[in-house]
PDB file of N, CA, C and O in Angstrom:
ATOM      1  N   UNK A   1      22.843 -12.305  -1.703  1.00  0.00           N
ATOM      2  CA  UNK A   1      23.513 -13.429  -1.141  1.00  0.00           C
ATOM      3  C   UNK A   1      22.514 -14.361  -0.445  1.00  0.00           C
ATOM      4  O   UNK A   1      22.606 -15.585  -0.541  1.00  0.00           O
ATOM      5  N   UNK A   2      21.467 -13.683   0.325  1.00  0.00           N
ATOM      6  CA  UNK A   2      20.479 -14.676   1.378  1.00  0.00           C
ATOM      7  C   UNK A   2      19.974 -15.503   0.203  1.00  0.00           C
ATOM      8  O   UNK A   2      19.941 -16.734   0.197  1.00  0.00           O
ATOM      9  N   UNK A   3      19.395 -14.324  -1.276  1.00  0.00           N
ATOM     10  CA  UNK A   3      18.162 -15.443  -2.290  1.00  0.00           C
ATOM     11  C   UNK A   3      19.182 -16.351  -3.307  1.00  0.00           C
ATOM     12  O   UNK A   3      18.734 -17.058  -4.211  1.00  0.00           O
ATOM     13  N   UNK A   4      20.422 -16.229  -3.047  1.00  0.00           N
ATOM     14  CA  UNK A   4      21.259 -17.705  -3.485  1.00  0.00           C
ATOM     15  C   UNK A   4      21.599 -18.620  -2.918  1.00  0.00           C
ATOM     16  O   UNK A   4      22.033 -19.626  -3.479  1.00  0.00           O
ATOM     17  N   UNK A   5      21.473 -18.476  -1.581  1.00  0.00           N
ATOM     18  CA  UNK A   5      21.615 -19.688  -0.214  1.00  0.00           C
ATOM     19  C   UNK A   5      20.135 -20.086  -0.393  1.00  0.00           C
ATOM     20  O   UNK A   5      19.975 -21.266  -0.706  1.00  0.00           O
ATOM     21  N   UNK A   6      19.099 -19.390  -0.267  1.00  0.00           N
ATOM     22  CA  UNK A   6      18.544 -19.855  -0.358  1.00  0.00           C
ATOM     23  C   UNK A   6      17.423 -20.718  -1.558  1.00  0.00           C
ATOM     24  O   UNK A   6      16.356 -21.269  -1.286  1.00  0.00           O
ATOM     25  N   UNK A   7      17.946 -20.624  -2.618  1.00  0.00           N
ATOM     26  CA  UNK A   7      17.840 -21.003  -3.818  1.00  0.00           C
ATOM     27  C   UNK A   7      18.502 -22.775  -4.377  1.00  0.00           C
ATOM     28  O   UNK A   7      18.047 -23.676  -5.081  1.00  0.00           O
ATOM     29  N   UNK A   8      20.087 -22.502  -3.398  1.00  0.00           N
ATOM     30  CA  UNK A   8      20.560 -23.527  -3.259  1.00  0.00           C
ATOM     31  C   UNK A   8      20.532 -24.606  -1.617  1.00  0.00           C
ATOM     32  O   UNK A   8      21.387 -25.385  -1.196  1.00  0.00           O
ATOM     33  N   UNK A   9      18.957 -24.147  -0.928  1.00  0.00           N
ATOM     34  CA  UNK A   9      18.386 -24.872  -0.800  1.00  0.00           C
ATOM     35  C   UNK A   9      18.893 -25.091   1.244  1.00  0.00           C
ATOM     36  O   UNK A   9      18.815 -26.051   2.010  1.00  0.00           O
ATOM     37  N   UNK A  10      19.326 -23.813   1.393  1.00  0.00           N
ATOM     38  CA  UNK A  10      20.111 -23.229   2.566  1.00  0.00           C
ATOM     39  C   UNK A  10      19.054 -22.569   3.886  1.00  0.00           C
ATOM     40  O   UNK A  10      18.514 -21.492   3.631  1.00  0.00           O
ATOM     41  N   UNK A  11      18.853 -23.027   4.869  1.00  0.00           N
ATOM     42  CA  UNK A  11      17.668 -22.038   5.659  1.00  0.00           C
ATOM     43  C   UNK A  11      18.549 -20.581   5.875  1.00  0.00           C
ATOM     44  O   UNK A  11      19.602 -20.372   6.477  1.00  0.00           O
ATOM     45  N   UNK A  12      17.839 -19.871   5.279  1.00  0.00           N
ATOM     46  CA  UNK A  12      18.003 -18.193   5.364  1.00  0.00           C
ATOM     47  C   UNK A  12      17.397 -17.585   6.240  1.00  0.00           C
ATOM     48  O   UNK A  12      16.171 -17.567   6.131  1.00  0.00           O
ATOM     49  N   UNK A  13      18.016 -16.890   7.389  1.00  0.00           N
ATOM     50  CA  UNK A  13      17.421 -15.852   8.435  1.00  0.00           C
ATOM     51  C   UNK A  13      18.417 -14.378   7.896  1.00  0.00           C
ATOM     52  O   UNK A  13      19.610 -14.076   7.914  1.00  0.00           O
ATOM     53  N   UNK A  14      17.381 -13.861   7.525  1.00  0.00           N
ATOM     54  CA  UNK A  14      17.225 -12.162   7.591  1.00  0.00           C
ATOM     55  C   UNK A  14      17.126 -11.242   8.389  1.00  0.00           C
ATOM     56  O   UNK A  14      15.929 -11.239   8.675  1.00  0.00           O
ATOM     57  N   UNK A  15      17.893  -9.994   9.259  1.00  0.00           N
ATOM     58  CA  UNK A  15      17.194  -9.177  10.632  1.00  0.00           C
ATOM     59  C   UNK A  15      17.555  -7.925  10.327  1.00  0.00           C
ATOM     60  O   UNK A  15      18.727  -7.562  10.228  1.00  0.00           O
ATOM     61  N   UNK A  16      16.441  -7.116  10.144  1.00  0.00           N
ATOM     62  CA  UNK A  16      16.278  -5.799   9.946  1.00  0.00           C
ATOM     63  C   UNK A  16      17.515  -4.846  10.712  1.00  0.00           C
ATOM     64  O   UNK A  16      18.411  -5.341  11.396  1.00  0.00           O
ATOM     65  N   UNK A  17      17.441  -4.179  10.588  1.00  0.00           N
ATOM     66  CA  UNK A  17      18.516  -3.305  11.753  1.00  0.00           C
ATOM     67  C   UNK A  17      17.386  -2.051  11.958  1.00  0.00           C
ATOM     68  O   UNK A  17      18.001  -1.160  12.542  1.00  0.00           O
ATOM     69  N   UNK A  18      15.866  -1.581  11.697  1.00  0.00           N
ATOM     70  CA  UNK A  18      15.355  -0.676  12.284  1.00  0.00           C
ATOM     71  C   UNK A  18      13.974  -1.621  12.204  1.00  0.00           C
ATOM     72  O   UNK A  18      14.087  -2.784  12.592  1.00  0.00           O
ATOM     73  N   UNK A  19      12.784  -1.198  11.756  1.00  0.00           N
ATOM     74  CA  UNK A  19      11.780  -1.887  11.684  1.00  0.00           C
ATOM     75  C   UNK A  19      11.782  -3.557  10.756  1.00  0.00           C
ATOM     76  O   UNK A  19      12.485  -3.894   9.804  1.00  0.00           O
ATOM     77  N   UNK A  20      10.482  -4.499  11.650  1.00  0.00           N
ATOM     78  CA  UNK A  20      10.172  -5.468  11.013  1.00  0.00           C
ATOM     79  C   UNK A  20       9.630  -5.923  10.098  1.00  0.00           C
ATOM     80  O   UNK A  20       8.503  -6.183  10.518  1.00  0.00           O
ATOM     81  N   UNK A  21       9.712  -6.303   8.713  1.00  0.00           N
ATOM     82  CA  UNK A  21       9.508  -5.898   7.779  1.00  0.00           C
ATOM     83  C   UNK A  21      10.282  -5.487   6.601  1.00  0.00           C
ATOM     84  O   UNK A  21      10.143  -5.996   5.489  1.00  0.00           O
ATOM     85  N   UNK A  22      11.342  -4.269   6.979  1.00  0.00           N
ATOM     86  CA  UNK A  22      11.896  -3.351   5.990  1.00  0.00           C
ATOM     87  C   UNK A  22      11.414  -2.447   6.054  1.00  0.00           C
ATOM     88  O   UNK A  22      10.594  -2.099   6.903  1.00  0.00           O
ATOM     89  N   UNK A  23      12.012  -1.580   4.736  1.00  0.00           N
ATOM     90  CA  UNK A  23      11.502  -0.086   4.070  1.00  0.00           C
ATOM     91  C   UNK A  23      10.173  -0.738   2.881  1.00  0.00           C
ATOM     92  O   UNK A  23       9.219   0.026   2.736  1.00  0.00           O
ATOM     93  N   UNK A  24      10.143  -1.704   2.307  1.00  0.00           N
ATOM     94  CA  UNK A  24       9.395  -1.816   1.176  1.00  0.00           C
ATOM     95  C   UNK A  24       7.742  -1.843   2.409  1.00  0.00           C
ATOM     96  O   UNK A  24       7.035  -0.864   2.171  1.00  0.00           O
ATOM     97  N   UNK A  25       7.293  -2.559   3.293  1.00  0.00           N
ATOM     98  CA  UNK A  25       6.432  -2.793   4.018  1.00  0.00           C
ATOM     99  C   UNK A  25       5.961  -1.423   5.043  1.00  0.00           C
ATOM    100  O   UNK A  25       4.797  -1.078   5.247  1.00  0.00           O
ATOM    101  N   UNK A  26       7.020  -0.865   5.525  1.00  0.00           N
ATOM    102  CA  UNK A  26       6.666   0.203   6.581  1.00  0.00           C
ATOM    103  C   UNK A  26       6.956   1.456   5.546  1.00  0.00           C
ATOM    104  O   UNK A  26       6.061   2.248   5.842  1.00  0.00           O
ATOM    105  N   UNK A  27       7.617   1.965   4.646  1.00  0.00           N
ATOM    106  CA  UNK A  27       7.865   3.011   3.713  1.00  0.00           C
ATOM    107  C   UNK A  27       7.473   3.108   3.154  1.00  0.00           C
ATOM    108  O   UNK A  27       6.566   3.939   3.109  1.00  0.00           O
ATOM    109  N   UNK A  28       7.893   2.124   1.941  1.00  0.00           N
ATOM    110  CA  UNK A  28       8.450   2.148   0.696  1.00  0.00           C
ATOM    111  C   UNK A  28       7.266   1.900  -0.503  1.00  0.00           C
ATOM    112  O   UNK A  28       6.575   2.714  -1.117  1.00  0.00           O
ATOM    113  N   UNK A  29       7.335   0.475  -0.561  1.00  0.00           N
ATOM    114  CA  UNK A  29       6.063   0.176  -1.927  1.00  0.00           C
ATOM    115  C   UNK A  29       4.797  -0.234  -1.332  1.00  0.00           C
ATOM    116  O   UNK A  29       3.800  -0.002  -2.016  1.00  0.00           O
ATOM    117  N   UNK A  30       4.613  -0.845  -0.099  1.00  0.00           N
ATOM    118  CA  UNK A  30       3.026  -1.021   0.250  1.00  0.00           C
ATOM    119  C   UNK A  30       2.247   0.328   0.856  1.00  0.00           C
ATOM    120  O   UNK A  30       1.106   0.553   0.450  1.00  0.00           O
ATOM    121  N   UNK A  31       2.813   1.146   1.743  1.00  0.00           N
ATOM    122  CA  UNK A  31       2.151   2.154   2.120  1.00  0.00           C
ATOM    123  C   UNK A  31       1.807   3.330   0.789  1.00  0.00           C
ATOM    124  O   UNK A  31       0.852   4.107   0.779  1.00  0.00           O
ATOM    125  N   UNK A  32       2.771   3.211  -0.185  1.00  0.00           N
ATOM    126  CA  UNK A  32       2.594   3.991  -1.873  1.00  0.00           C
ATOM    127  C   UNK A  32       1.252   3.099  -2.091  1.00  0.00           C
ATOM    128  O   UNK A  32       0.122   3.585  -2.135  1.00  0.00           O
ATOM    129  N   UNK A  33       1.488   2.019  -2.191  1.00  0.00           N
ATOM    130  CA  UNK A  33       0.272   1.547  -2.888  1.00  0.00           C
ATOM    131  C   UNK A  33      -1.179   1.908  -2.367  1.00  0.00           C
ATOM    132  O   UNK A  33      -2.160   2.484  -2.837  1.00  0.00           O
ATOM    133  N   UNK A  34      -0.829   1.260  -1.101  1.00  0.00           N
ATOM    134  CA  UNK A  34      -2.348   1.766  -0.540  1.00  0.00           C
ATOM    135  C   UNK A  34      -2.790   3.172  -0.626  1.00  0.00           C
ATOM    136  O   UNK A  34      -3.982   3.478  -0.651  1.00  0.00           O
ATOM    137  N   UNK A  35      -1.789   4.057  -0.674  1.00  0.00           N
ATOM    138  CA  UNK A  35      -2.241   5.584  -0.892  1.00  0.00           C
ATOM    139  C   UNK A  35      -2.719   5.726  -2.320  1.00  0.00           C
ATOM    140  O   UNK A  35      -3.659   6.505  -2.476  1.00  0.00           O
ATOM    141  N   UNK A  36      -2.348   5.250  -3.153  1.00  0.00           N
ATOM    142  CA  UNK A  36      -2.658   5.302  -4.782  1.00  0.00           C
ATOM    143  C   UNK A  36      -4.274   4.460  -4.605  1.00  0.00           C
ATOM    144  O   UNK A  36      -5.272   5.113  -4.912  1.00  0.00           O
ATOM    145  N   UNK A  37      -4.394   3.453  -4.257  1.00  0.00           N
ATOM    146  CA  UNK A  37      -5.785   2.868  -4.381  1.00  0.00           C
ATOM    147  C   UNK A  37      -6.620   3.833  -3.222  1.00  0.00           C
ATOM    148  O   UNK A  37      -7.764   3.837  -3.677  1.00  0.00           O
ATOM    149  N   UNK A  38      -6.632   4.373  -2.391  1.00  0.00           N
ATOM    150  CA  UNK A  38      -7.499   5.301  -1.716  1.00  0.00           C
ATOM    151  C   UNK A  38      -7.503   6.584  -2.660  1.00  0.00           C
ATOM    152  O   UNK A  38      -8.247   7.518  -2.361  1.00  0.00           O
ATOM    153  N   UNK A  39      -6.907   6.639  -3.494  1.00  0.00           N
ATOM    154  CA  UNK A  39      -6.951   8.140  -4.374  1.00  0.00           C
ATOM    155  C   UNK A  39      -7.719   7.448  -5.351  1.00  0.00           C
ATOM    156  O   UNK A  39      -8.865   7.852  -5.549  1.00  0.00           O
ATOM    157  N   UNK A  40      -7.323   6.552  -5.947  1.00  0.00           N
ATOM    158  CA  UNK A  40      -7.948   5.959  -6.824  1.00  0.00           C
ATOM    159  C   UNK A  40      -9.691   5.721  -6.855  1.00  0.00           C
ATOM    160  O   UNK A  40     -10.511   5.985  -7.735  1.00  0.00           O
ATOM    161  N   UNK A  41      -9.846   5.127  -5.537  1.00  0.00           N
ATOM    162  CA  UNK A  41     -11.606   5.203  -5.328  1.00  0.00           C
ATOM    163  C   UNK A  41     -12.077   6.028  -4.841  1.00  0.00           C
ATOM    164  O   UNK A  41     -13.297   6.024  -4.681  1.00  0.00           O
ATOM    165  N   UNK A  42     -11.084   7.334  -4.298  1.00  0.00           N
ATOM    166  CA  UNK A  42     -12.093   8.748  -4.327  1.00  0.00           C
ATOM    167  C   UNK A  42     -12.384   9.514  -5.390  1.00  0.00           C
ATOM    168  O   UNK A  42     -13.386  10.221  -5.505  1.00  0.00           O
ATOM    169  N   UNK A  43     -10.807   9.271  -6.804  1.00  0.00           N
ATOM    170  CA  UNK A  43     -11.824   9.392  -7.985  1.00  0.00           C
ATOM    171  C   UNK A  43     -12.852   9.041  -8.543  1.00  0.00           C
ATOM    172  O   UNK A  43     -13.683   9.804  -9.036  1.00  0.00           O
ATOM    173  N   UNK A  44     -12.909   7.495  -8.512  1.00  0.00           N
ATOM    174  CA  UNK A  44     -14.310   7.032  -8.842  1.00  0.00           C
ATOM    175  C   UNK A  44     -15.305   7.753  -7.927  1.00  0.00           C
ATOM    176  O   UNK A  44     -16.414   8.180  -8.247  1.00  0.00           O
ATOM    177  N   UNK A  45     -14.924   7.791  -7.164  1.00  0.00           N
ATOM    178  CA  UNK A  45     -16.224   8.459  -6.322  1.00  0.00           C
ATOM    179  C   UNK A  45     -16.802   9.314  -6.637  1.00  0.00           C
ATOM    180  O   UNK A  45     -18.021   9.324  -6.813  1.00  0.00           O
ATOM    181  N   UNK A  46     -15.760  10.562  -6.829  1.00  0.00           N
ATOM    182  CA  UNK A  46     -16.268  11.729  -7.426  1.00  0.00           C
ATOM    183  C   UNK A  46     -16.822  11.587  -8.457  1.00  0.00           C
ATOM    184  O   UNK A  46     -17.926  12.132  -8.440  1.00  0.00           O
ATOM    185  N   UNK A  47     -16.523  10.973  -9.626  1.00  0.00           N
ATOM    186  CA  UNK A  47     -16.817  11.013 -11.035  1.00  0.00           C
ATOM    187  C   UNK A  47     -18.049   9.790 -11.292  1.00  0.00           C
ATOM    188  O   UNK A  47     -18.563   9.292 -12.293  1.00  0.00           O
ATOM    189  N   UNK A  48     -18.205   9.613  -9.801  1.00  0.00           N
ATOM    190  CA  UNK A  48     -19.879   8.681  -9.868  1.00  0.00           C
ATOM    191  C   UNK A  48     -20.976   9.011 -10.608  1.00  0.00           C
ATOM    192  O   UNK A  48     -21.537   8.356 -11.487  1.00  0.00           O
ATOM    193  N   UNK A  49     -21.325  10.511  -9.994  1.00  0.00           N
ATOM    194  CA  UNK A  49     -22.526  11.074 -10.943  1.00  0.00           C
ATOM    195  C   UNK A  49     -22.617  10.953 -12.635  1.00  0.00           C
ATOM    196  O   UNK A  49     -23.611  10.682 -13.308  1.00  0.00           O
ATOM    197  N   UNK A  50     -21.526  11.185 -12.993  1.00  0.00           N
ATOM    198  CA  UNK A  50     -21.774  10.867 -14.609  1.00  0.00           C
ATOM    199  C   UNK A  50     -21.707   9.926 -15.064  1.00  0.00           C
ATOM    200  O   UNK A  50     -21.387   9.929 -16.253  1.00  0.00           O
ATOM    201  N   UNK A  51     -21.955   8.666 -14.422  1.00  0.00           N
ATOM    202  CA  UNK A  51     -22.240   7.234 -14.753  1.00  0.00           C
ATOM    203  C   UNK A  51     -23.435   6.758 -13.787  1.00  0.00           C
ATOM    204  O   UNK A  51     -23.685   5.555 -13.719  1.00  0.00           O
ATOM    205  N   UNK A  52     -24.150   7.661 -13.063  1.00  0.00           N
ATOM    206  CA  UNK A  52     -25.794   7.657 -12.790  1.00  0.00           C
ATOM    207  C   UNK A  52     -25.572   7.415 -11.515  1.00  0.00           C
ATOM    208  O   UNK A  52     -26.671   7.228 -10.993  1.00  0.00           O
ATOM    209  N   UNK A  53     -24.461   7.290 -10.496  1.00  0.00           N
ATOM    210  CA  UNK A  53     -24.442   6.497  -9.467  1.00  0.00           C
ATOM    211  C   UNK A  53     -24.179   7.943  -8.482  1.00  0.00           C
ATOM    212  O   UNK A  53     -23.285   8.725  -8.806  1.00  0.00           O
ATOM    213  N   UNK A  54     -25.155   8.234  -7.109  1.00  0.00           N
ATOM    214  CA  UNK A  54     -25.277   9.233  -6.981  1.00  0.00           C
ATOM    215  C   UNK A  54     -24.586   8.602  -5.767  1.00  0.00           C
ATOM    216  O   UNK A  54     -24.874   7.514  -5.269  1.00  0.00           O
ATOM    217  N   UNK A  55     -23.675   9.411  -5.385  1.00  0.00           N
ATOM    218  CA  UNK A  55     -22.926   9.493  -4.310  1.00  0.00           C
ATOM    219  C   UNK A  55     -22.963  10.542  -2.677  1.00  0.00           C
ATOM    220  O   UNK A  55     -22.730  10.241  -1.507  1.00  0.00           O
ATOM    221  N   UNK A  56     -23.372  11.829  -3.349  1.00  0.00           N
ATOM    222  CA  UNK A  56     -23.498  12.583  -2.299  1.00  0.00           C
ATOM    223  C   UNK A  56     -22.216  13.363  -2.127  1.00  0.00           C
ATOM    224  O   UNK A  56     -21.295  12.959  -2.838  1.00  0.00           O
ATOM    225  N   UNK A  57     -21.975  14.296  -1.414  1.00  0.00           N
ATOM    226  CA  UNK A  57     -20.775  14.290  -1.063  1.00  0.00           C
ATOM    227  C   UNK A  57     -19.530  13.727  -0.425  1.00  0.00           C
ATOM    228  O   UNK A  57     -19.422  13.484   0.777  1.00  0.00           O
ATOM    229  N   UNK A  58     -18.430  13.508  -1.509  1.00  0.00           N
ATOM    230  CA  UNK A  58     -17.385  13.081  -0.995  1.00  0.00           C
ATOM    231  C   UNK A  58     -16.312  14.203  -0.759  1.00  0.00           C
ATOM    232  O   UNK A  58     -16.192  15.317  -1.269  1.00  0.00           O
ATOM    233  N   UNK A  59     -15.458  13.430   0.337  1.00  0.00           N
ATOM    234  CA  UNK A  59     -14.120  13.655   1.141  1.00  0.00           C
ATOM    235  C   UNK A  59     -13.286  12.633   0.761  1.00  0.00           C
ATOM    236  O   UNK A  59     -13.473  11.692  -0.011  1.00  0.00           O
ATOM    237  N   UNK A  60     -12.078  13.049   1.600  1.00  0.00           N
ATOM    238  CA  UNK A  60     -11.169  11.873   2.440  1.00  0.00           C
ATOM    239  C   UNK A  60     -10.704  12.473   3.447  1.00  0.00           C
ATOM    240  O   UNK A  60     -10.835  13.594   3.938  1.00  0.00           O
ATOM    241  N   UNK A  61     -10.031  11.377   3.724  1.00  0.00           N
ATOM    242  CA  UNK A  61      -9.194  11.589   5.265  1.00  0.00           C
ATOM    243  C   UNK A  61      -7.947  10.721   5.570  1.00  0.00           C
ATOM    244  O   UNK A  61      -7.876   9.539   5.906  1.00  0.00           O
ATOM    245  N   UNK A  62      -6.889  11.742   5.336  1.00  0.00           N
ATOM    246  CA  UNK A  62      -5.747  11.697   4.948  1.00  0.00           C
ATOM    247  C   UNK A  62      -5.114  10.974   6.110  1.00  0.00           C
ATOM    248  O   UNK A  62      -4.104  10.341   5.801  1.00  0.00           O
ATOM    249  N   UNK A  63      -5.571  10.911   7.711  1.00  0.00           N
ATOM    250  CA  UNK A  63      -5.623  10.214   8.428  1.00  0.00           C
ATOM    251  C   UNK A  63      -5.248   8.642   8.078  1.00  0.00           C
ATOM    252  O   UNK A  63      -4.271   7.923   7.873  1.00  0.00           O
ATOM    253  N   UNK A  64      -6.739   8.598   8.150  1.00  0.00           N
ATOM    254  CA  UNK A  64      -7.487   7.169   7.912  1.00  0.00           C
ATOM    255  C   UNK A  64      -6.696   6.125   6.265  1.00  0.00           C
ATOM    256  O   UNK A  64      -6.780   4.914   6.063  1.00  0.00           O
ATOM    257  N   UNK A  65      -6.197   6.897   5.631  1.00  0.00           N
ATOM    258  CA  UNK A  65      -5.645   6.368   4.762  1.00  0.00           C
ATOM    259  C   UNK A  65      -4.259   6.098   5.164  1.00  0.00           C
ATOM    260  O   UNK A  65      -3.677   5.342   4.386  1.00  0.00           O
ATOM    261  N   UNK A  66      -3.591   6.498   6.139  1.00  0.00           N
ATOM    262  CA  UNK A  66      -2.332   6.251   6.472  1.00  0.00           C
ATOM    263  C   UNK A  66      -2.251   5.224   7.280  1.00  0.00           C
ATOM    264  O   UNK A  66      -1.097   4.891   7.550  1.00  0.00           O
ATOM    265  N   UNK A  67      -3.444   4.358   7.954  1.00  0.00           N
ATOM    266  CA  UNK A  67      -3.497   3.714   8.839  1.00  0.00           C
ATOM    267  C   UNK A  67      -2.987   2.324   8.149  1.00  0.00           C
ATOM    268  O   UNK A  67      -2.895   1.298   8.823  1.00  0.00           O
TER     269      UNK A  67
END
């Protein structure tokens, strides 16, 4: 209903009833994402050496990725 008012050109105010944002921003699809791209470049990481690029030992920190 808000993206047809506002489509037909209506100022639309939206208000959460728990966090600001939503579920897609504090839950849902951005905090997924960012967890998939931190997995994502600790694979590359790991799999550095067999493309000549010496890394050393890697981790993560399951922490620091939630931030």
């Amino acid at each position: 209903m808000a993206e047809k008012a506002a489509h037909q050109g209506q100022t639309v105010l939206l208000v959460e009833k728990e966090h600001h944002g939503g579920v897609c921003l504090n839950r849902g699809c951005i905090p997924t994402k960012t967890l998939l791209n931190s997995a994502k470049h600790y694979v590359h990481a790991k799999k550095a050496p067999e493309f000549g690029v010496i890394t050393g030992e890697v981790s993560f920190d399951l922490q620091k990725m939630m931030v």
